[in-house]
N, CA, C and O atoms as CSV, one atom per row, in Angstrom:
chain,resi,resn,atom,element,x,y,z
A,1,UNK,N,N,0.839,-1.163,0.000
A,1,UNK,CA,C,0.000,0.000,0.000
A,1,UNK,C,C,0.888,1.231,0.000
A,1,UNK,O,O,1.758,1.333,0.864
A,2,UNK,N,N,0.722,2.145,-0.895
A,2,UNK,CA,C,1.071,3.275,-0.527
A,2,UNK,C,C,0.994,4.680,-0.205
A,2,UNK,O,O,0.698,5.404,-1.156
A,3,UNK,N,N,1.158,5.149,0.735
A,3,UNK,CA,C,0.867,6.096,1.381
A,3,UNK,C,C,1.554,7.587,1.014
A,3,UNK,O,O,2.781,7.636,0.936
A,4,UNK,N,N,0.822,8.705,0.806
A,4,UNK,CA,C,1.406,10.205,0.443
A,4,UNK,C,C,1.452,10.868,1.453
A,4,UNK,O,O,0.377,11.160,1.977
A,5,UNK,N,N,2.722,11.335,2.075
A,5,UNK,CA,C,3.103,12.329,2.865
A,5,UNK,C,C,2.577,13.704,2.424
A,5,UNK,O,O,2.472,13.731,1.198
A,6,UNK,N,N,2.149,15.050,3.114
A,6,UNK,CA,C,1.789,16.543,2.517
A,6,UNK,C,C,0.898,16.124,1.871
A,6,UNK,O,O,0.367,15.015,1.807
A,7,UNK,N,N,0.612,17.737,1.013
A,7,UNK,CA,C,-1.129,17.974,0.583
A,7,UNK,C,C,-0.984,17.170,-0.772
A,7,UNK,O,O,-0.063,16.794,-1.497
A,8,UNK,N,N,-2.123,17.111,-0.748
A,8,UNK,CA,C,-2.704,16.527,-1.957
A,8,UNK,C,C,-3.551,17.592,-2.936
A,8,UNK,O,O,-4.555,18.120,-2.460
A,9,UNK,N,N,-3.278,17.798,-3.847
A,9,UNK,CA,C,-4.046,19.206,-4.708
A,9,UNK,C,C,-4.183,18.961,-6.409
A,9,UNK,O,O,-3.153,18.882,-7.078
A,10,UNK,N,N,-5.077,18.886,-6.832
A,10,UNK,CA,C,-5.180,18.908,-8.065
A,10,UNK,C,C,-4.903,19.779,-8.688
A,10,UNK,O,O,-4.208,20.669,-8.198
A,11,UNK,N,N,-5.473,19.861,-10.376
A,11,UNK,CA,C,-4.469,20.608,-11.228
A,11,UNK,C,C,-5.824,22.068,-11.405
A,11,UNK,O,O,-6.058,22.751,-12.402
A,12,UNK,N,N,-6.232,22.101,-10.549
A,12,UNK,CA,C,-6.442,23.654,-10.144
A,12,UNK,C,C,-7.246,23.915,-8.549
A,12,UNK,O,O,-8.279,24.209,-7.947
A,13,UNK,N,N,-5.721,23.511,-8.477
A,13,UNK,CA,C,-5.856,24.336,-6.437
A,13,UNK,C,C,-4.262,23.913,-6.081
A,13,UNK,O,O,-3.410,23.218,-6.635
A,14,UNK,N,N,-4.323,24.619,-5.001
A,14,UNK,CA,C,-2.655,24.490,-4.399
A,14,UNK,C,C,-2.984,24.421,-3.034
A,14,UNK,O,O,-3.974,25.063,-2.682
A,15,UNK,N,N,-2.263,23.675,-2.055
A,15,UNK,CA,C,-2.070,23.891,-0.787
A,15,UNK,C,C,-0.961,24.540,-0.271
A,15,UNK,O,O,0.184,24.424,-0.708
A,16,UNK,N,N,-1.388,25.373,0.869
A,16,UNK,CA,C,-0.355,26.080,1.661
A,16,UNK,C,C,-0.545,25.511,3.300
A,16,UNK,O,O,-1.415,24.868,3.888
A,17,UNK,N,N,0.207,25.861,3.515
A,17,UNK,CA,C,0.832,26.137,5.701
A,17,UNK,C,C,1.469,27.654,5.531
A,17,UNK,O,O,2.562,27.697,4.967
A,18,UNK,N,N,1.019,28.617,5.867
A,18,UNK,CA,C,2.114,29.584,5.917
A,18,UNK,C,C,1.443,30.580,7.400
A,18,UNK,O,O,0.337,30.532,7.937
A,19,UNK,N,N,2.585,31.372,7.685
A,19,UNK,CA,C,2.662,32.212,8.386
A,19,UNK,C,C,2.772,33.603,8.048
A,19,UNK,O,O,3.721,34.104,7.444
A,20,UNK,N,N,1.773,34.190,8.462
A,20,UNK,CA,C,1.220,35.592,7.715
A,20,UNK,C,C,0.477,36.469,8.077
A,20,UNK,O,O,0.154,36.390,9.262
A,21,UNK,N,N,-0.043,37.512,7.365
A,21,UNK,CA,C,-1.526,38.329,8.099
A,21,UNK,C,C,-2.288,38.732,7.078
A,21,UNK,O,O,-1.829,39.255,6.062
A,22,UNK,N,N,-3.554,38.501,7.298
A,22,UNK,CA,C,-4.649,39.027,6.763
A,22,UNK,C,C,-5.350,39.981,6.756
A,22,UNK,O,O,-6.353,40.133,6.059
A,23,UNK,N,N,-4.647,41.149,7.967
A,23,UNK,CA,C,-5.274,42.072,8.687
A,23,UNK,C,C,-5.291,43.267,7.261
A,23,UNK,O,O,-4.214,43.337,6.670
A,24,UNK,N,N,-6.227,44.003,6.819
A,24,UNK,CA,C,-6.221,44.776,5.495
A,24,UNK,C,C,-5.020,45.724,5.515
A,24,UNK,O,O,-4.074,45.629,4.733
A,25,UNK,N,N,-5.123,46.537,6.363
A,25,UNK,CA,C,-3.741,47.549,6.935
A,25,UNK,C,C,-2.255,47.007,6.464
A,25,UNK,O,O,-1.347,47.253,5.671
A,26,UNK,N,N,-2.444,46.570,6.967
A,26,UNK,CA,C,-0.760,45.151,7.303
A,26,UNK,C,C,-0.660,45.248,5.423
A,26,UNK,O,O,0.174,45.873,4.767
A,27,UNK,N,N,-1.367,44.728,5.112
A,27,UNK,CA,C,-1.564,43.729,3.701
A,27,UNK,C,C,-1.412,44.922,2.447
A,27,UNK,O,O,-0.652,45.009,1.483
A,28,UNK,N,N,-2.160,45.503,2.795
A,28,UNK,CA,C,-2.035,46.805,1.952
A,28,UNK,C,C,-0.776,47.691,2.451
A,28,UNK,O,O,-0.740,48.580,1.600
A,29,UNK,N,N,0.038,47.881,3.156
A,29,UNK,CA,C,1.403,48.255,3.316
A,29,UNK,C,C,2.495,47.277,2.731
A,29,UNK,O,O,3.562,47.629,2.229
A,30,UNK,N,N,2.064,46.065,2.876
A,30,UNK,CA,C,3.276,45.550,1.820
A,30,UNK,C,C,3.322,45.357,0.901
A,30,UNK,O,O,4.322,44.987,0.286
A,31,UNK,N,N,2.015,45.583,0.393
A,31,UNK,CA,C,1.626,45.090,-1.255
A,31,UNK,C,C,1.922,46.083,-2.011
A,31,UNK,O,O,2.272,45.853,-3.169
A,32,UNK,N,N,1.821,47.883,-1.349
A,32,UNK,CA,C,2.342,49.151,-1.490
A,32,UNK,C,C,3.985,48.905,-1.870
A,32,UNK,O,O,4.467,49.108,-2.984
A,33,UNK,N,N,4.755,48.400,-0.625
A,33,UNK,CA,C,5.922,48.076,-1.117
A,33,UNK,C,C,6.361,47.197,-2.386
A,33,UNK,O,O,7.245,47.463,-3.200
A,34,UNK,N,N,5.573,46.161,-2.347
A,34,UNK,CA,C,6.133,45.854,-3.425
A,34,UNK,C,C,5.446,45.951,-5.226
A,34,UNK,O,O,5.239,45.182,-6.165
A,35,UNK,N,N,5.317,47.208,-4.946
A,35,UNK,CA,C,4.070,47.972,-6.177
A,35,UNK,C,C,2.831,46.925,-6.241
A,35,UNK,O,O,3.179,46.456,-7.325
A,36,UNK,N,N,2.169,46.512,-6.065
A,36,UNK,CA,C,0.876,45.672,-6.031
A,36,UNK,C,C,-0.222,46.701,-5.611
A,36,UNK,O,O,-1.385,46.525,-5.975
A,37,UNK,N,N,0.008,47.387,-5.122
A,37,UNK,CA,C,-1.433,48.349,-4.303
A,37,UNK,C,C,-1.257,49.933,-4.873
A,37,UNK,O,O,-0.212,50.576,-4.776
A,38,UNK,N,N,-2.357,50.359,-5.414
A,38,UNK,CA,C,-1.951,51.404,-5.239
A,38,UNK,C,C,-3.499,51.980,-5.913
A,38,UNK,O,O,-4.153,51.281,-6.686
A,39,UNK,N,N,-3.983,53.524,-5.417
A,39,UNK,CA,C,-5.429,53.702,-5.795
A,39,UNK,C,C,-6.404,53.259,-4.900
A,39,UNK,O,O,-7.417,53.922,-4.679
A,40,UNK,N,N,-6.171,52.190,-4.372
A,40,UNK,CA,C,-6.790,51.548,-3.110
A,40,UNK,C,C,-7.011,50.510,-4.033
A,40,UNK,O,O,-8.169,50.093,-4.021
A,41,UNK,N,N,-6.306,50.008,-4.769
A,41,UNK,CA,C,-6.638,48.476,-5.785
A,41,UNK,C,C,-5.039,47.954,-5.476
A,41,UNK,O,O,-3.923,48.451,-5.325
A,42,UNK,N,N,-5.732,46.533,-5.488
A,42,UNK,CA,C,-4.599,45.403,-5.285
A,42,UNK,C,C,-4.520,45.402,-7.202
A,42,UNK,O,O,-5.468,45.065,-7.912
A,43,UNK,N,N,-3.135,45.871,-7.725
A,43,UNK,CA,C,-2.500,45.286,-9.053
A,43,UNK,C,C,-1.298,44.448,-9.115
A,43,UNK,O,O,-0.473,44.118,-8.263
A,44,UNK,N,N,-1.426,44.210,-10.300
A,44,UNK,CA,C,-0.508,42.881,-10.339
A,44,UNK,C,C,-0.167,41.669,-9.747
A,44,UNK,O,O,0.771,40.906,-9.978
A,45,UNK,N,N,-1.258,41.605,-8.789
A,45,UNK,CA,C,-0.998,40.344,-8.298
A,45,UNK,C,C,-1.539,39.388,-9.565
A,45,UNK,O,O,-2.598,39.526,-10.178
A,46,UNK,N,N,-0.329,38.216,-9.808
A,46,UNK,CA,C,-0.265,37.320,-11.076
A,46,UNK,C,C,-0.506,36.367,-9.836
A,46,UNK,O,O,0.112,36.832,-8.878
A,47,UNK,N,N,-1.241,35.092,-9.470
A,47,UNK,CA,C,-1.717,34.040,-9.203
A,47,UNK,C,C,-1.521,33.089,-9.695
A,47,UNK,O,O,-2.544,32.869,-10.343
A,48,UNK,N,N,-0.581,31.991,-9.904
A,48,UNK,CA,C,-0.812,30.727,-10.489
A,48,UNK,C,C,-1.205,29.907,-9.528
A,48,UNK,O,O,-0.518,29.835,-8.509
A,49,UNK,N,N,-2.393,29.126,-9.665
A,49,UNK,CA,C,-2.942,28.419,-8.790
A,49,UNK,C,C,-3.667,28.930,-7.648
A,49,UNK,O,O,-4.225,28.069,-6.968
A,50,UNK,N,N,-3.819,30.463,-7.180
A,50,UNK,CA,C,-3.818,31.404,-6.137
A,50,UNK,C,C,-2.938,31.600,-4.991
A,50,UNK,O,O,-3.125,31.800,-3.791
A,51,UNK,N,N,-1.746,31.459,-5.872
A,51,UNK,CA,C,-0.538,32.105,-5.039
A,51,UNK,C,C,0.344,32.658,-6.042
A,51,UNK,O,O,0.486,32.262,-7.199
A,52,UNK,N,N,1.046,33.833,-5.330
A,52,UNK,CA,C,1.357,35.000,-5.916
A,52,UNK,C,C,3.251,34.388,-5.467
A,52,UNK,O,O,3.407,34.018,-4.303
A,53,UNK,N,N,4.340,34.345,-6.298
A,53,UNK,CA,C,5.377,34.092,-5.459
A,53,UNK,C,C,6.157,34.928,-5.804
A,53,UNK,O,O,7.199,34.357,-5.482
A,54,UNK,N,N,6.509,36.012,-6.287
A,54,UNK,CA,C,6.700,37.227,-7.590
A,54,UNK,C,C,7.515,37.849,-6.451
A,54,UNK,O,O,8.326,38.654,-6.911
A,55,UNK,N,N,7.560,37.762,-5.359
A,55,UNK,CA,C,7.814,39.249,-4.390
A,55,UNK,C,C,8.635,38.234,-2.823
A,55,UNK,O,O,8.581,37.028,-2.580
A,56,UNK,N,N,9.169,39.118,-2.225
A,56,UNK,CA,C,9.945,38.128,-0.976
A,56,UNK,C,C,8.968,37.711,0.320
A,56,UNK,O,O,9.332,37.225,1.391
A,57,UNK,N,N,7.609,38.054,-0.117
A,57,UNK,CA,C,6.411,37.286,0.217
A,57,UNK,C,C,5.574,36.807,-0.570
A,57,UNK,O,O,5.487,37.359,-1.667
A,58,UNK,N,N,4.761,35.730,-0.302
A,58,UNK,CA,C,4.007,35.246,-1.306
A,58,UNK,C,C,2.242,36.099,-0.655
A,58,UNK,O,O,1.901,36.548,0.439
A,59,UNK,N,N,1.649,35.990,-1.786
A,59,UNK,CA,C,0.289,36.118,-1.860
A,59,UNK,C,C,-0.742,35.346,-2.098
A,59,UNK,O,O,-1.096,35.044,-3.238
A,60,UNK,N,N,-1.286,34.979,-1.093
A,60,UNK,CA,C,-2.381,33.911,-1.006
A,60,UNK,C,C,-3.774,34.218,-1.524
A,60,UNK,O,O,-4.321,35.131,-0.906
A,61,UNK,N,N,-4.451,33.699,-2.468
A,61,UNK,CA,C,-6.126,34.249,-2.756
A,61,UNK,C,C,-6.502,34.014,-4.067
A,61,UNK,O,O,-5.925,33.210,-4.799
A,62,UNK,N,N,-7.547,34.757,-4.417
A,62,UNK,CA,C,-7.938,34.618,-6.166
A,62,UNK,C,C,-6.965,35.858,-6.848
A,62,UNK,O,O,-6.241,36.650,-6.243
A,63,UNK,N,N,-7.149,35.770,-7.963
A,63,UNK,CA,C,-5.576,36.878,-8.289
A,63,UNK,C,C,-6.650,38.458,-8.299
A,63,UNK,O,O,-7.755,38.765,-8.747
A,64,UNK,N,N,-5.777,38.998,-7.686
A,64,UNK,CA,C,-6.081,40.496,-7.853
A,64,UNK,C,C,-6.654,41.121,-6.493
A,64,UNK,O,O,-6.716,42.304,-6.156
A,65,UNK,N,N,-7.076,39.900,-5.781
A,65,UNK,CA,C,-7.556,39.938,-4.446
A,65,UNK,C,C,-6.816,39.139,-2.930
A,65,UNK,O,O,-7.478,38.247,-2.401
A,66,UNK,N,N,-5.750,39.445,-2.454
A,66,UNK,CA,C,-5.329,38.152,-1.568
A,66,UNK,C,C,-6.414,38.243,-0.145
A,66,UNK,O,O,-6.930,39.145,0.515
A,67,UNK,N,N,-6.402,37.116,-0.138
A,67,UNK,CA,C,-6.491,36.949,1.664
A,67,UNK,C,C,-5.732,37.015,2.551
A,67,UNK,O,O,-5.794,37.791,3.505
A,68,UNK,N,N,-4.811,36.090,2.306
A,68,UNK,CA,C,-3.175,36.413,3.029
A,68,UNK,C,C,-1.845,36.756,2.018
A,68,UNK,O,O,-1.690,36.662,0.800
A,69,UNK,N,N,-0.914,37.228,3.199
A,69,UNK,CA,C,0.473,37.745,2.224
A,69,UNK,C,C,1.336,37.015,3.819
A,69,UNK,O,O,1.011,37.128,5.001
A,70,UNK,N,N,2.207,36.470,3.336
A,70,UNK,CA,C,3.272,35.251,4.232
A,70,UNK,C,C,4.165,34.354,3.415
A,70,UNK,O,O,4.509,34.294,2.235
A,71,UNK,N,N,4.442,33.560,4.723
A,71,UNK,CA,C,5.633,32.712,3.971
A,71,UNK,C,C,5.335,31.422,3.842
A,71,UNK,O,O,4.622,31.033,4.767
A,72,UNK,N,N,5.549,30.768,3.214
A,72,UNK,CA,C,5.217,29.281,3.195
A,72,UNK,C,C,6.476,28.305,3.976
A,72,UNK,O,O,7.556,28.054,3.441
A,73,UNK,N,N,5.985,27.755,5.585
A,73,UNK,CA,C,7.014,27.297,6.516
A,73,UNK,C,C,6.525,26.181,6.309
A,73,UNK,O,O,6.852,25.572,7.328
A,74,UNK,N,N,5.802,25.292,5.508
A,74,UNK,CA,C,5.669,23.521,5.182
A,74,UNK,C,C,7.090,23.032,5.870
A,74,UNK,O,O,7.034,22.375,6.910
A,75,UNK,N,N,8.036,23.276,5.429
A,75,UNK,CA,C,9.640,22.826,5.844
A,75,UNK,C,C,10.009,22.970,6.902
A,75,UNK,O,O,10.803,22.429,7.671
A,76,UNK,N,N,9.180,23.980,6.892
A,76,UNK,CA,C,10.433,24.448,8.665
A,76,UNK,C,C,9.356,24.214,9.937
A,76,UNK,O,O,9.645,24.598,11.070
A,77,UNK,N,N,8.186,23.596,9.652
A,77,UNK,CA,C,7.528,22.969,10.729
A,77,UNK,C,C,7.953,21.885,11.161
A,77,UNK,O,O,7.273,21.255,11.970
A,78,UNK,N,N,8.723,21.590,10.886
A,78,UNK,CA,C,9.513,19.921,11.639
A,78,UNK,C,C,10.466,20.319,12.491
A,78,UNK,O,O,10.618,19.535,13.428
A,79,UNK,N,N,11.410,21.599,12.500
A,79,UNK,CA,C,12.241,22.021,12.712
A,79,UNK,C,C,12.268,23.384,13.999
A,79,UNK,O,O,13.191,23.761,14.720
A,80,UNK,N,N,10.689,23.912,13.866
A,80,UNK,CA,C,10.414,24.888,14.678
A,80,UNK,C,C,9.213,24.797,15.057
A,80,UNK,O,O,8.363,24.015,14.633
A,81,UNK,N,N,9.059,25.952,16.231
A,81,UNK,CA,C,7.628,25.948,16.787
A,81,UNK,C,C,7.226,26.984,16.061
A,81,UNK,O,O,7.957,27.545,15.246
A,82,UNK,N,N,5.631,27.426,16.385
A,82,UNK,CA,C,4.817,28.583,15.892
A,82,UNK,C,C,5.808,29.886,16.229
A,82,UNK,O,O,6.543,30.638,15.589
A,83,UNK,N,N,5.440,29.724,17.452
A,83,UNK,CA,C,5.919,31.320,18.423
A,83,UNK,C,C,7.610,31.765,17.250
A,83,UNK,O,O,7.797,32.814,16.632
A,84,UNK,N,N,8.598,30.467,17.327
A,84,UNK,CA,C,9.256,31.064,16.246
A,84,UNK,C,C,9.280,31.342,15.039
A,84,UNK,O,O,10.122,32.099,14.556
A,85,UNK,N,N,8.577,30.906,14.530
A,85,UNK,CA,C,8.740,31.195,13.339
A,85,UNK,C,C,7.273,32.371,12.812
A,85,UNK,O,O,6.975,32.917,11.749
A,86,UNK,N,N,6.790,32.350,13.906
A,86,UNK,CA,C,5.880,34.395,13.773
A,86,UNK,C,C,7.108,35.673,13.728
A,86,UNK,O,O,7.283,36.568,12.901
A,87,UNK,N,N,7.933,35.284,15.134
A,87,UNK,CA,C,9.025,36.021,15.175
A,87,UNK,C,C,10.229,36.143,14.101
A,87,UNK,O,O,11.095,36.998,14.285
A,88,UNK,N,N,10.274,35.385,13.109
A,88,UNK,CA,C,10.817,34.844,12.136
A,88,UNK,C,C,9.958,36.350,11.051
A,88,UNK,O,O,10.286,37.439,10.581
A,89,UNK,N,N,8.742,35.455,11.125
A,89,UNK,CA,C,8.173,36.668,9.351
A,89,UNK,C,C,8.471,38.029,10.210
A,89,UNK,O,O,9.126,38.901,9.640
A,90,UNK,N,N,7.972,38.286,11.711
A,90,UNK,CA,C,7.989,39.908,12.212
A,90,UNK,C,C,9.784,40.516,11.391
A,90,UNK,O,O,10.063,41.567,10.813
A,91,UNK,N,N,10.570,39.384,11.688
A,91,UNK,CA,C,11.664,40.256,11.230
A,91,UNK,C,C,11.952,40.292,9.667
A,91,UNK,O,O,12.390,41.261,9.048
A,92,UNK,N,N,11.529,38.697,9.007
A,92,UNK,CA,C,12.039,39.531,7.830
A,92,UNK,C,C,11.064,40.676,7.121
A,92,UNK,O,O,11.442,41.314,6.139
A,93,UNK,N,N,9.968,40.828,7.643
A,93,UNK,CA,C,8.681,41.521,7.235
A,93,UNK,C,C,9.375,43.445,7.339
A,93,UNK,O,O,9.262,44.483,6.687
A,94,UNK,N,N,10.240,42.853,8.872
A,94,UNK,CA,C,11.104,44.087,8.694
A,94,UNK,C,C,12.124,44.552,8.658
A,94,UNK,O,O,12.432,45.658,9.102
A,95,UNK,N,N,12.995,43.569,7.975
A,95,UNK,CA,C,13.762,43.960,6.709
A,95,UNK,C,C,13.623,43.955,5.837
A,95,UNK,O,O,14.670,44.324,5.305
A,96,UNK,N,N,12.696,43.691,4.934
A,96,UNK,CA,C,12.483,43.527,3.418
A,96,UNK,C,C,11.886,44.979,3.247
A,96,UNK,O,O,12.164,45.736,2.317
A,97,UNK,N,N,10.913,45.282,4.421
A,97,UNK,CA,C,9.817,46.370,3.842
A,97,UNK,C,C,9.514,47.376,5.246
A,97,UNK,O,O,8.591,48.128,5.557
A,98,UNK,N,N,10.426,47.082,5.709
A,98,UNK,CA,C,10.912,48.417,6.933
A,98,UNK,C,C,9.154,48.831,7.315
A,98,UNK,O,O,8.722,49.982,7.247
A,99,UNK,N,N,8.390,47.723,7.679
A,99,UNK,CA,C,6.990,47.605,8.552
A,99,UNK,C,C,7.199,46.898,10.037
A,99,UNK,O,O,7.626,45.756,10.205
A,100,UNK,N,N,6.947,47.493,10.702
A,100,UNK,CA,C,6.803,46.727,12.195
A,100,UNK,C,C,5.343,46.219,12.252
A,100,UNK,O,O,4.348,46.900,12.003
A,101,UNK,N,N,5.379,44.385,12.768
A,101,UNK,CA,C,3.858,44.313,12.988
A,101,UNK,C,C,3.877,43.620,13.941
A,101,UNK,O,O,4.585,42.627,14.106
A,102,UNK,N,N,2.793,44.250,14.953
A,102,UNK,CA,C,2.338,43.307,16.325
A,102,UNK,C,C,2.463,41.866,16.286
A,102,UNK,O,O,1.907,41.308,15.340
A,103,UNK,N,N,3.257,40.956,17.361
A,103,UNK,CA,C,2.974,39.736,16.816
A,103,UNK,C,C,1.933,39.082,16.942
A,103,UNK,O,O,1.737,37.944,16.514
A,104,UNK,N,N,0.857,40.070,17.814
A,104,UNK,CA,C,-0.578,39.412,17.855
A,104,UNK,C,C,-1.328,39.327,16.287
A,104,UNK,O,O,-2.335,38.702,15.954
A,105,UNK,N,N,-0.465,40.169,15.512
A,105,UNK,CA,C,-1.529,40.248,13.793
A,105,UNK,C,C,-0.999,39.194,13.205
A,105,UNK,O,O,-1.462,38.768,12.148
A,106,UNK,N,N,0.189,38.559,13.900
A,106,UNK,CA,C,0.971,37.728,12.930
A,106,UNK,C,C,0.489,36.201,12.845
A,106,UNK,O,O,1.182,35.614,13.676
A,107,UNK,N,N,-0.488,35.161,12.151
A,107,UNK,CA,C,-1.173,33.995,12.170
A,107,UNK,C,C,-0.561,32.638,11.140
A,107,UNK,O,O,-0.039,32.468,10.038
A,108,UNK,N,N,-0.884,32.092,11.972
A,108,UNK,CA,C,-0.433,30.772,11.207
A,108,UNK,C,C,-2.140,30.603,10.309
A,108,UNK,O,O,-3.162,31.172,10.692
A,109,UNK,N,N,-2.047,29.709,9.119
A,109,UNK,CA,C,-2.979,29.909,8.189
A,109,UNK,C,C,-2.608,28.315,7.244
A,109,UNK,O,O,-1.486,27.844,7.057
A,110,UNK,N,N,-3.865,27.773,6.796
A,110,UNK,CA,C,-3.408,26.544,6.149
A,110,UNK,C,C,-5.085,26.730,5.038
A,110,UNK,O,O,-6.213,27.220,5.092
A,111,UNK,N,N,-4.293,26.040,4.244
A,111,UNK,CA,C,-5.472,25.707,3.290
A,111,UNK,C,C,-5.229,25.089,2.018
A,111,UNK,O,O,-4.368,24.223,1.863
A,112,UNK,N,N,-5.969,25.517,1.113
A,112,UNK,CA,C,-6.244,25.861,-0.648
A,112,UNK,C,C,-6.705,26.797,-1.043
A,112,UNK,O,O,-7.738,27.354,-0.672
A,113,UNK,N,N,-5.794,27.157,-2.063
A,113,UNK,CA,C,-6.639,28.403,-2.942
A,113,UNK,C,C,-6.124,27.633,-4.412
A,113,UNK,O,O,-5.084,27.068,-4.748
A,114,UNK,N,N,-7.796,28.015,-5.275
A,114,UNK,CA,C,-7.682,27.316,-6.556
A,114,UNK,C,C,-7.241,28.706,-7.864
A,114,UNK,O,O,-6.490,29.595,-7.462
A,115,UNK,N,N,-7.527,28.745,-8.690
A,115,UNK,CA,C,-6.970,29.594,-10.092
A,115,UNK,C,C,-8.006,29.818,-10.393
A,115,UNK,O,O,-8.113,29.954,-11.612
A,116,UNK,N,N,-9.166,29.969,-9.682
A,116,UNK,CA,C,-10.655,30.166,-10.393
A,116,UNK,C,C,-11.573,30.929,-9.793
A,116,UNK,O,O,-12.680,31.083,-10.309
């Protein structure tokens, strides 16, 4: 018999684990940074599958709209706990894009998002 370790996703949806925020504020300051926002419209977010990987965060959602913006830690959950690796995105969140964020905004998040 054989058995599959991780997600299972067909050929339109993707699975994630990531660590991130959804909070609009938050989301719309980095998406600003990395030209995606601007007008009060999310642009350019390109989606394959509904993730955005274009930028030194990824973007989670239908394209043009995310739900979340984070990192994808699938890997480094064997290796770490939550609490670190929130403290983990707080810093590179601020070095990449010179934002400080509460680590109460900062969430672990799992799912699918499809291309449709």
């Amino acid at each position: 018999m054989k058995y599959r370790n991780g997600f299972v996703s067909n050929s339109s949806s993707s699975s994630f684990v990531i660590i991130g925020v959804s909070d609009d504020t938050i989301m719309q300051q980095i998406a600003f940074k990395d030209g995606k926002f601007e007008d009060g419209e999310y642009r350019d977010v390109d989606c394959d599958y509904g993730i955005d990987h274009s930028c030194a965060l990824n973007y989670y959602g239908s394209c043009g709209e995310p739900y979340y913006i984070g990192m994808d830690i699938s890997k480094k959950l064997e290796e770490k706990i939550l609490p670190e690796l929130k403290k983990e995105f707080k810093q590179k969140v601020e070095e990449e894009y010179k934002i400080d964020i509460p680590l109460n905004k900062i969430e672990f998040y799992y799912g699918e998002v499809g291309d449709g």
